[in-house]
Structure formats: structure tokens, C-alpha cells
N, C-alpha and C positions, 0 to 999 in steps of 0.2 A: 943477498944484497952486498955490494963492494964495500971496502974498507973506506970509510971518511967520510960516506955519504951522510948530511947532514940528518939527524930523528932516523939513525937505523936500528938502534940495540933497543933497549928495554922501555925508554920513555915512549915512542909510538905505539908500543906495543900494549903497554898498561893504558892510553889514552884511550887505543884501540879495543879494549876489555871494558872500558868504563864508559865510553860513548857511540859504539860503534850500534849494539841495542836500539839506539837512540836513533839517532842517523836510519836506521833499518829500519824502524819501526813509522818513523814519520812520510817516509819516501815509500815505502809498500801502504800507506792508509792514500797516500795522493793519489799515487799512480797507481794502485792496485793490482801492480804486477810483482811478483818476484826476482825475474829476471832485471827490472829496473830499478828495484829499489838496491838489488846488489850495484847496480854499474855506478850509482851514486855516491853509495858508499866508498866503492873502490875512489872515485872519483874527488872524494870530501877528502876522505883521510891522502892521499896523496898530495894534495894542493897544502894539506896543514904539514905534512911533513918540509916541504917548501917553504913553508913560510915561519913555520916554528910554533905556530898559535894552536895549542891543542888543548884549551880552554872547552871544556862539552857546550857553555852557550856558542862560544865562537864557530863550532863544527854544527850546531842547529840551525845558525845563522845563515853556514858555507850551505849547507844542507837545503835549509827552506827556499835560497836564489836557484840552485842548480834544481830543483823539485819545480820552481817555478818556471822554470827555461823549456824545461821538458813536458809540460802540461799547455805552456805556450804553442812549442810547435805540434804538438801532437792534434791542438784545436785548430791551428793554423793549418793543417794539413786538409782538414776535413774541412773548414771551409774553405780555402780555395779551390778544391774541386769546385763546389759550386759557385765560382768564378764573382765573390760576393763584391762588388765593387766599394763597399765601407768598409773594408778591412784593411786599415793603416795600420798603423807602428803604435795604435794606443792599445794597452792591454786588454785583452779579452779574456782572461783568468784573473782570482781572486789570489794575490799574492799575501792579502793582508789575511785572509784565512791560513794561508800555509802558516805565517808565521804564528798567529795564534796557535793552533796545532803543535809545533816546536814548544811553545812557551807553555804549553799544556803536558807535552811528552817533560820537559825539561824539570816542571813542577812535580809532578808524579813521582818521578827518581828522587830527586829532594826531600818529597815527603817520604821515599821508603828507605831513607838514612835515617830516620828519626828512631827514636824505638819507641817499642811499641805503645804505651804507656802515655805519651805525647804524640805521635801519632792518632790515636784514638781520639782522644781527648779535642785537639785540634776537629780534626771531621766531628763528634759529635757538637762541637760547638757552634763551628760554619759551615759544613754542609749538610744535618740532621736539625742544624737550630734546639737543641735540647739549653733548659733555664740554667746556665750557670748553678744555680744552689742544688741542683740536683747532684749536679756532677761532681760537685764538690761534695754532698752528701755519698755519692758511690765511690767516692776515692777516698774517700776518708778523711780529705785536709778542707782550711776554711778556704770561704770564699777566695779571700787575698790572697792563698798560695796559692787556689787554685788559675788564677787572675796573673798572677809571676808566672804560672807554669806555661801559659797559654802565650805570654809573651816574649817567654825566652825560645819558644820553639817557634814563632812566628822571625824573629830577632836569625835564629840559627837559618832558616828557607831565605832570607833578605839575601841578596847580594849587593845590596848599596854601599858605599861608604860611609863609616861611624865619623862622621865630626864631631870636633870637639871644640873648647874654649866655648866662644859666649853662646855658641846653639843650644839647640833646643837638646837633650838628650834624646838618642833615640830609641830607649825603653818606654819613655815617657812619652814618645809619640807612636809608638808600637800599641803600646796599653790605650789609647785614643783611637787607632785603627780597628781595635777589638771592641772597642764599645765600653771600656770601663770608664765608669763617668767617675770613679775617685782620680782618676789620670791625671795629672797639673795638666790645668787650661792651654796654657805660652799661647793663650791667642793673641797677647798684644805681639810677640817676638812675631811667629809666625805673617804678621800683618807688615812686617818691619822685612821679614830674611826670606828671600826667595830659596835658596839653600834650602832652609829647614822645611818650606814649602814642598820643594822638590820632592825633599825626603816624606814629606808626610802624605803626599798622594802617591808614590810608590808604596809606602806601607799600606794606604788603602787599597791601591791596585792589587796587592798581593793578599789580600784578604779576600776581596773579589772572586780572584781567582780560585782560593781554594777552595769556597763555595761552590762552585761551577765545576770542583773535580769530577762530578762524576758523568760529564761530557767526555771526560778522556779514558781511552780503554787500556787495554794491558799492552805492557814492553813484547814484541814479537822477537827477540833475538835473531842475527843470521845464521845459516847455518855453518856449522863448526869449519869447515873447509874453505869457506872465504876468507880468511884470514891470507892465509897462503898465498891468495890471488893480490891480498891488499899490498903484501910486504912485494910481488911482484911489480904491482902498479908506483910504490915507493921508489920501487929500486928504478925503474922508467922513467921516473920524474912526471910530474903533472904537465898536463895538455893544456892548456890557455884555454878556456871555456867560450865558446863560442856566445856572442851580444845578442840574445834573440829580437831586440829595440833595433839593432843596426840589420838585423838578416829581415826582419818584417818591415824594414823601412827600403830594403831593394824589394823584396817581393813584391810592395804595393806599388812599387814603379817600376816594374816587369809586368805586372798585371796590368796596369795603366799602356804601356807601350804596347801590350796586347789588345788590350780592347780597341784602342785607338788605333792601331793594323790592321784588324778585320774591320772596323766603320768605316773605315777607308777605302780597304780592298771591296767592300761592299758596295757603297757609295758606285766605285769606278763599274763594277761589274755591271750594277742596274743600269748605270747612264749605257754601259758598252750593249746590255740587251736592248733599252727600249731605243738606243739608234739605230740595231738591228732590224728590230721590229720596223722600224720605219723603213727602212730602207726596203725591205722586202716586202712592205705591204706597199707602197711606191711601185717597185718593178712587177712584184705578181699580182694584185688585187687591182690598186688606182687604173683608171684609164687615165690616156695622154690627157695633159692640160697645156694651155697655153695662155699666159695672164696678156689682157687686153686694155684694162684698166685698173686703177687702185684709189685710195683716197685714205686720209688720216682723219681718224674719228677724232672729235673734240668735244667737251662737256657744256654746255653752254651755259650751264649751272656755275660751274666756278672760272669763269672767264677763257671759255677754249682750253682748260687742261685736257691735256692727253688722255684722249680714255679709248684707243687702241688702232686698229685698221680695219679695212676693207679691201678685197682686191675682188676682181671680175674676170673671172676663168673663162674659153672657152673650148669645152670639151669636146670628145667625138662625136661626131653626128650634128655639131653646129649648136648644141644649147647651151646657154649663158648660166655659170654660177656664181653665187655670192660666198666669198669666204671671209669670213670674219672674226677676228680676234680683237675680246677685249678685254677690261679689266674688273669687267661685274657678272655678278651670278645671281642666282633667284633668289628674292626678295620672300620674308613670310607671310606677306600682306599683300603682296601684288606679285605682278610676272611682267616679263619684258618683252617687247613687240616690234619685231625687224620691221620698217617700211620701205619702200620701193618708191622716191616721191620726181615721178618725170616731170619736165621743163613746164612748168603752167599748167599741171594737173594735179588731181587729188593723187592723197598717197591712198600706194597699195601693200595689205599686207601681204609677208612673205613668212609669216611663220612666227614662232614663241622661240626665246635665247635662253635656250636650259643648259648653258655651261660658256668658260671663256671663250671655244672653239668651238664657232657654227657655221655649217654650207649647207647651202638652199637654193635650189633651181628657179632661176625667175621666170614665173609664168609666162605660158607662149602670148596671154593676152595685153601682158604689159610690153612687149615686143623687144628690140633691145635696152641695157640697162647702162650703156654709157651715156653722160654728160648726167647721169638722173643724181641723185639725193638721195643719201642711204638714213637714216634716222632710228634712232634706238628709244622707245617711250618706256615710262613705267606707268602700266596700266591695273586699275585695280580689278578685283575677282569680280564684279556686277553684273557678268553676265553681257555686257554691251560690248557689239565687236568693233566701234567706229572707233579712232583714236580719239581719246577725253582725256588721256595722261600727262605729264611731264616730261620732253626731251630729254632725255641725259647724255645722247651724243648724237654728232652730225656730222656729214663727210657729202664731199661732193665727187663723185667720178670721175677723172680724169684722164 
């Protein structure tokens, strides 16, 4: 490392002996890699060299973001392959676990500064649950020291602030977190000082917690030749950490610009085949046509609205078709029935309208089909073929 670079001699180094354990241990339980949980590290302690804070919560803290970055993209990767369209910029990893985890590794270290004696002590009380008198009984002192001993080791794991003047003391709220009901009340204070409130659900937090120690497993130290690499990555200076919020908030609008290119390109390509199709079923399949008549179907139901057309083809060989488009499809209750209704005669049918688009040869017996009357009913299933239905459109040939 150069000469002046700011955390190069011994204060990184001793941080690095005292939290780097830590930092290692948290980032190989997330990621379950070794190679990752090194690059983290490298990665933590450089950024603290930078910045000066080489505080071990501060580096669990730097630790549990950059743990949580790389757990982001790593799920981030695997669900956009399957091109998951809910996948925005809100978290899809549990960050609030990571940090739990730190604040589990962080606790652990803490308790194994104690010695032994309060260490024990502590665990058999909150996380074995064993009766105070007992213990007191197998240590040889009374209740009450044993009652101080539990509090000043609880007191020593705290990292809160000691206030003073009119608060509440915070032995006297320590010894209330452990459950010793000789403990002074200060419920009136307490009800009064948000402060000492503060403080006294942190002291319950941290009792909590060491209950639930034996959720956390053993320190995995790195191995011994990373070090070398960290005072490399110091001397390189820290990389600006990439926002995995602002990288997941372009990916889901790259993914969006993608979808919305092929629904498009899609879109265009069907319309480009099925005009193909037409066109070619036009030239090689249709025979010539030639329209001779038409007419504008109308509803008589809702006062002549639009309800589609008629034209009158006439094909090779001289016979007459009806082409018809319109705006209705089969009914579940009934079916629809083309008629054919010439100048002062009965209608003739020409067939059932099983879709918006229908051609039908008009009978040689109804002879030609101009000036006639096209008529659309809705007829019910009864078995009867006369028309008894309802109009629902009418056009007259023209």
C-alpha cells in the first residue's frame, strides 16, 4: 500500500483481525459460496477503509447491503430468463433476514468476550431457562449477586447509550429486562421519557435475542491469505457499489420494451400472413367473381342500426351468390336463418349463419336474387322450418 493512503498501517488491519470473521461468516451462510463471501469481504473492508468507519456493527451493516445486492441479482438472473413479467424494482430477497443474521453473528462475538463464568451464566438463564435459585445455588452466591451478575453482563453485550441526570438508570432497566421483579418500577418515568423507553425495549430486544442464540452457528473465519488480497483491494480504493433498485428498475423496462417488440412484431407478422393467405386463396383457390348487387343490412329491432352487409356475386358459369357479413354469431337458444324474400313473394330459405362471414348459392329455383330482400331471423330449435322468428336484419338488393 502507498504512503498516506488514508486506514493503511495497523488500525485496518486490527479491524480486519476483529471483524473480518464476521463479515465472512455472514456472506458464505447467505450466499453459500466461498468465492463470494471472500469478494464481499474484500469489498466491505475496502469501502470502510474510505470512509474511516471500522466499527464491526458498521462493517455487518456494509456487509448485510452488499450480501443483499448479490442475492438480488443472483434471483434476478434466474427469473428473467423466464421472462417473468412481475418482476419490478420491489425486492424479491429477504434483506430483513440478512440483517437479522449479522445482528445474530454480531451477538455471538459479544457473548464470546465475556468470560466464561458470565457467559454461562447468561445462556443458562435465557437460553436453557434454568430457576435463578438454582444457579445461584451452583455458584455459590445469593440470589441478588447472582441477579447484579446477570445484569452487568447483560449491561457489558448493550451497545446503547448510558444516560444520565433525571432517566431512568440503565442497570435498573437492564435488571427489568431479565425479569427481576426487585428491579425499581420507573413505570411512572418510563410513561413520561420516550428515551428511557427507547432504552428499555433495546434492553428487552437484547435479551430476546440471546435466547434465540442458539439459531446462530459458529464464526467460519477466511482463510489466512485473504488478508493480502484485502490490503490489495485498500490500496485500489473501493468501487462505488452498484444500486441493485436502480439496475432492477432498467431491467424491468428493457423486459417491458421487449415484450411489447415481439407483441408487436407479432401482431404485424399475423396480419402480414393471414393477408397473404387471402391473397392467395383469392388467386389460386376463389373463382372469378363479379359483384352485381349489394345492400346494407339494418336491425329493425333497434331502429335500422347497422348490423352489416350483403353483396350478390356473380360467379363462373353464371350462378348467383350471397355474401354476407355481419355483426352476430349463434345464439345458445336459437340459430339464424338467411332468407331470400323476392318482390311479392314468400321468403325462401338459403341456409343457417354459423359465423360473421357467410356465402350461399341462391337456388336455381328462386331465379335471380336482385331487387329481392335478404332477411336475417332468429329462429328457435322446434324443429319447424317456416320462418316464426324475429328479424334482426334486412337489406334490400340493389
Amino acid at each position: 500500500m502507498s504512503e498516506g493512503t488514508p486506514m493503511a498501517g495497523a488500525e485496518i488491519e486490527d479491524a480486519y483481525r476483529e471483524a473480518a470473521p464476521l463479515v465472512h461468516t455472514l456472506a458464505l451462510r447467505a450466499l453459500g459460496s466461498v468465492d463470494e463471501a471472500e469478494d464481499v469481504v474484500r469489498r466491505v473492508f475496502a469501502a470502510a477503509a474510505a470512509s474511516g468507519d471500522l466499527a464491526p456493527q458498521s462493517l455487518l451493516r456494509d456487509a448485510a447491503e452488499r450480501v443483499t445486492g448479490d442475492l438480488e441479482r443472483r434471483v434476478r438472473a434466474k427469473l428473467s430468463a423466464l421472462d417473468d413479467p412481475r418482476l419490478g424494482a420491489d425486492a424479491v430477497t429477504d434483506h430483513d433476514a440478512v440483517v437479522a443474521e449479522a445482528d445474530r453473528i454480531l451477538l455471538r462475538s459479544a457473548m464470546s468476550r465475556l468470560d466464561e463464568q458470565r457467559r454461562t451464566l447468561l445462556e443458562r438463564a435465557l437460553v436453557h431457562g434454568d430457576p435463578r435459585p438454582e444457579l445461584a445455588m451452583m455458584t455459590g452466591v445469593s440470589t441478588e449477586d447472582l441477579e447484579a451478575m446477570l445484569r452487568d453482563a447483560l449491561l457489558e453485550l448493550w451497545t446503547g447509550p448510558r444516560m444520565r441526570g433525571e432517566h431512568a438508570p440503565a442497570a435498573d432497566l437492564a435488571s427489568r429486562a431479565l425479569g427481576n421483579s426487585a428491579a425499581p418500577p420507573h413505570s411512572d418515568h418510563l410513561g413520561r421519557c420516550r428515551e428511557c423507553r427507547d432504552v428499555s425495549r433495546s434492553l428487552n430486544d437484547l435479551v430476546g435475542a440471546i435466547a434465540r442464540m442458539p439459531s446462530a452457528g459458529p464464526v467460519l473465519p477466511p482463510r489466512g491469505g485473504l488478508w493480502d488480497e484485502v490490503r490489495e483491494a485498500v490500496a485500489a480504493g473501493a468501487v462505488p457499489e452498484p444500486d441493485w433498485r436502480e439496475e432492477a428498475r432498467r431491467a424491468a423496462e428493457r423486459a417491458q420494451r421487449r415484450r411489447t417488440f415481439i407483441l408487436v412484431g407479432a401482431v404485424v407478422m399475423s396480419s402480414l400472413l393471414v393477408g397473404l393467405t387471402v391473397i392467395l386463396a383469392q388467386l389460386l383457390v376463389e373463382p372469378d367473381r363479379a359483384a352485381i348487387a349489394s345492400a346494407v343490412l339494418a336491425d329493425p329491432r333497434q331502429g335500422g342500426a347497422d348490423a352489416g352487409s350483403v353483396v350478390l356475386e356473380r360467379r363462373d358459369g353464371g350462378a348467383e351468390v350471397l355474401v354476407i357479413d355481419t355483426v352476430f354469431a349463434e345464439y345458445p337458444d336459437a340459430y339464424l336463418e338467411v332468407w331470400l324474400v323476392p318482390a311479392g313473394e314468400d321468403p325462401i330459405s338459403v341456409g343457417h349463419l354459423r359465423a360473421s362471414r357467410y356465402e350461399v348459392e341462391v337456388p336455381e329455383a328462386a331465379g335471380s336474387a336482385m331487387g329481392a330482400t335478404i332477411e336475417i331471423s332468429r329462429e328457435p330449435w322446434d324443429g319447424d322450418p317456416t320462418r316464426g322468428g324475429e328479424v334482426v336484419a334486412r337489406g334490400a338488393l340493389g
